[in-house]
N, C-alpha and C positions, 0 to 999 in steps of 0.2 A: 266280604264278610259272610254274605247269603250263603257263598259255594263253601266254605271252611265248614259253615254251621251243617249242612248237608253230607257233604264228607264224614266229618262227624259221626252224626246220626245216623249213617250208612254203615261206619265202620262199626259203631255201637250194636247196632243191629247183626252188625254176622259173629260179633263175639258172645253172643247173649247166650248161645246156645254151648260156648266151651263153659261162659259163666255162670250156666245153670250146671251141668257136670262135674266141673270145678266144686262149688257149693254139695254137688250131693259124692264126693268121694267122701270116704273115711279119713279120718287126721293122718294112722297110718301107707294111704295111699296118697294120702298130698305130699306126704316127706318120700315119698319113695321116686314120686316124680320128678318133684324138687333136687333130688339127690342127682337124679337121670339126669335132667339138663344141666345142671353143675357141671358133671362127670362130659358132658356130651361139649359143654363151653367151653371147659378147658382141656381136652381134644382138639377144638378146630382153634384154639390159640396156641397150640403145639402144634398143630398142621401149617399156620397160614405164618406165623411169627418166630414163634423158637426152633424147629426145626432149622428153617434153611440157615439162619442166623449161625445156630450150632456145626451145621455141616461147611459154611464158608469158612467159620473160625477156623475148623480142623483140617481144611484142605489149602487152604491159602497161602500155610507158608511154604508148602512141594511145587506148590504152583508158581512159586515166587524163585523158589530156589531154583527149579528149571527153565523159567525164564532168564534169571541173571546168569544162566550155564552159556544158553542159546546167544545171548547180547554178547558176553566174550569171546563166541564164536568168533560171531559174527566181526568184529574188529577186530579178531584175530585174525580173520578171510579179509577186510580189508586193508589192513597193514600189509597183507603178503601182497594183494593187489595193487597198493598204491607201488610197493618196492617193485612188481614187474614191471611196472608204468616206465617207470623211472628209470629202468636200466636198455642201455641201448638195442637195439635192434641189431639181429644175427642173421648170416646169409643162411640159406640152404644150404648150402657145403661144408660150414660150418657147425652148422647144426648136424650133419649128415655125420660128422668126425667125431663131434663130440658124443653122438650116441654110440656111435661102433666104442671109442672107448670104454664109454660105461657097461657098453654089453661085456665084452672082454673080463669085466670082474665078476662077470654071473658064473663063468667057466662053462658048463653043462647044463645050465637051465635053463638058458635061452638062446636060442638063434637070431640073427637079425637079418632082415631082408627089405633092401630099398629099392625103389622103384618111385622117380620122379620125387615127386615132394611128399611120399609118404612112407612110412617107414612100417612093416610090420614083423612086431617080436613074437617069437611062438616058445612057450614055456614047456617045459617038464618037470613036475617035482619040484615047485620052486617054493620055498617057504614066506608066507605069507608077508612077514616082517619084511621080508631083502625085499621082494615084489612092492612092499610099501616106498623104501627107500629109494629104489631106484624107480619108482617111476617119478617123485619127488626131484632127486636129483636130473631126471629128464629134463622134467617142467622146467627147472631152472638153468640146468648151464644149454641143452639145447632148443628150449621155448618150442619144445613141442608138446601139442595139446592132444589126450585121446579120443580118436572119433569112435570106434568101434570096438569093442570085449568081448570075446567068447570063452569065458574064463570057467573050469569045472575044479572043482575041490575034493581034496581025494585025504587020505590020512596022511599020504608022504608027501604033501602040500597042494601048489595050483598050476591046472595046465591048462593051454589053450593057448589063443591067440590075442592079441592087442595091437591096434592099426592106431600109427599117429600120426599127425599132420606137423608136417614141417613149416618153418616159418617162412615167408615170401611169399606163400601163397592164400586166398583166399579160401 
């Protein structure tokens, strides 16, 4: 209780000098100050409190809605993965066939060139969409995966090349 009373009397002691100040302002300089700190308190209760509260409100349902985009992605990549899991395995030769077929529907957009267990397509002008499809259709009827893209974008579509790995091998 000694140290409280000391504390105290210490803290009493350095205010004495705001409380003589205080005492000799004018009434309209106490309300001016009065108003300051007011003005000044709730400032740092909009800075520390209502602000972020207000900007989480406003931002959380974008944040919400892009994440439930990302989540259906995402099970939407693993739906397609469990179905590649699931379907049997293709030889090289096979896979080797089924791509020349596929190329065959590009007509002039693509070339194909194989070489052991990998395949690469070299584009012209190939419109971005079909290039969607058919590398999709790749993936799946010949289970080959792209290692390598050197792909450039022009107005009359995309050229360049594309290196795939055929299935059999590592």
């Amino acid at each position: 209780m000694n140290r409280s009373v000391s504390t105290n009397a210490a803290l009493q002691a350095r205010l004495a000098p705001l409380q003589a100040r205080w005492v000799a302002l004018s009434a309209r300089e106490r309300q001016l100050v009065l108003v300051m700190g007011i003005a000044l308190a709730v400032l740092l209760v909009w800075l520390i409190a209502v602000q972020p509260a207000w900007r989480t409100w406003r931002e959380v349902p974008a944040q919400a809605a892009e994440l439930e985009l990302q989540w259906l992605q995402m099970q939407a990549l693993a739906s397609e993965a469990g179905q590649l899991k699931g379907q049997a395995p293709v030889s090289t030769a096979d896979a080797s066939a089924a791509l020349k077929a596929s190329v065959t529907r590009l007509g002039n957009h693509g070339t194909l060139a194989l070489l052991g267990d990998r395949a690469t397509l070299t584009l012209k002008a190939m419109p971005p969409e079909e290039f969607r499809s058919w590398l999709a259709e790749a993936r799946l009827a010949a289970r080959a995966r792209p290692v390598q893209m050197k792909l450039s974008r022009a107005d009359d579509g995309l050229s360049g090349t594309l290196v795939l790995q055929l299935p059999g091998s590592p």
